[in-house]
N, C-alpha and C positions, 0 to 999 in steps of 0.2 A: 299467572305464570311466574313471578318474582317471587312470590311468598312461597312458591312450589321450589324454586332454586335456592331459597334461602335456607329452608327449610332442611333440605336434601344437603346444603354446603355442610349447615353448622353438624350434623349429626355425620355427615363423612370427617368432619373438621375435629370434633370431637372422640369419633373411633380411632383418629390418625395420631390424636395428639402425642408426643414424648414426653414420655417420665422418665426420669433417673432418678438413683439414688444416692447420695453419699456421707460418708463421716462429718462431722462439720471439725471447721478448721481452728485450730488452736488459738483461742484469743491472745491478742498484745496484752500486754502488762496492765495497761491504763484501762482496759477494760474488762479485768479478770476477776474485779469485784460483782457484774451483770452476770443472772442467772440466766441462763439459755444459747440459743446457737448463734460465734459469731457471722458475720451477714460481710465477704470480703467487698460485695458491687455498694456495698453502702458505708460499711465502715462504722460497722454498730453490732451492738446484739437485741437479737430480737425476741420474746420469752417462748419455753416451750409449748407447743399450739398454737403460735401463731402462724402467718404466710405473710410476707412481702411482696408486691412486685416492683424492683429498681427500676427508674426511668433510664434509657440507656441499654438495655437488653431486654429480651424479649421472652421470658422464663418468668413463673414465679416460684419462690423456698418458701415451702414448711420448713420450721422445726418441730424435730421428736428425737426420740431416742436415734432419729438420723435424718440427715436433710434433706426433702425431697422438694427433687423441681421436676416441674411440669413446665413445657411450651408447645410452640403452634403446631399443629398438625399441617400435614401435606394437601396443597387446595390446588385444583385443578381444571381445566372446564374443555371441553369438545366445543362449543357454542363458537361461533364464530362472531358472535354480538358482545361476547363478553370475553372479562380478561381478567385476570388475576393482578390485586395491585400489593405495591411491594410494602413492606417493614415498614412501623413508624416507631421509630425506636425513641420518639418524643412521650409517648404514650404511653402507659403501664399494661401488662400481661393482664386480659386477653385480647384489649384493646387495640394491641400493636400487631398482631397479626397478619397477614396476609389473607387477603378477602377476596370473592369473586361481585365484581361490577358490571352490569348488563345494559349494552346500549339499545334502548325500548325505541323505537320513532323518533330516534336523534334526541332525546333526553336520558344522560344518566341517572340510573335507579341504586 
């Protein structure tokens, strides 16, 4: 039944996910010599094609010809054994998410 909820979370959790897109931002001086997008939550440029996830927010940037981030999707649950737990914004995207945790026979799964 867990692998059945997990199952079901990550592929609602992945249809739900946000994308955005945008310009990347003008680098400072001292690092206008780096080829690629700079990265404001890190304070660096990253090369074109790569992705980041910064510790501290819960999104990860591409760079390409424009930056795109992706974060968590919308997680939910009807179960009255389970619960959604919050942000670990210690952790890097997609890690840091919000997840559905189900109390089985008094042992969390």
């Amino acid at each position: 039944m867990v692998s059945k909820i997990f199952i079901i979370a990550l592929i609602v959790g992945t249809a739900n996910a946000a994308t955005w897109m945008g310009m990347p931002p003008r680098k400072p001086a001292g690092l206008a010599h780096k080829s690629g997008c700079y990265v404001e939550e890190i304070n660096d440029v990253i090369p074109f094609g790569d992705t980041v996830s910064p510790i501290g927010v819960c999104y990860s940037i591409s760079c390409g010809s424009v930056m795109d981030y992706a974060s968590c999707g919308v997680v939910s649950t009807d179960d009255p054994k389970c619960h959604v737990t919050d942000e670990d914004l210690s952790k890097p995207y997609p890690h840091c998410c919000p997840d559905i945790k189900c109390d089985i026979d008094n042992n969390l799964f």
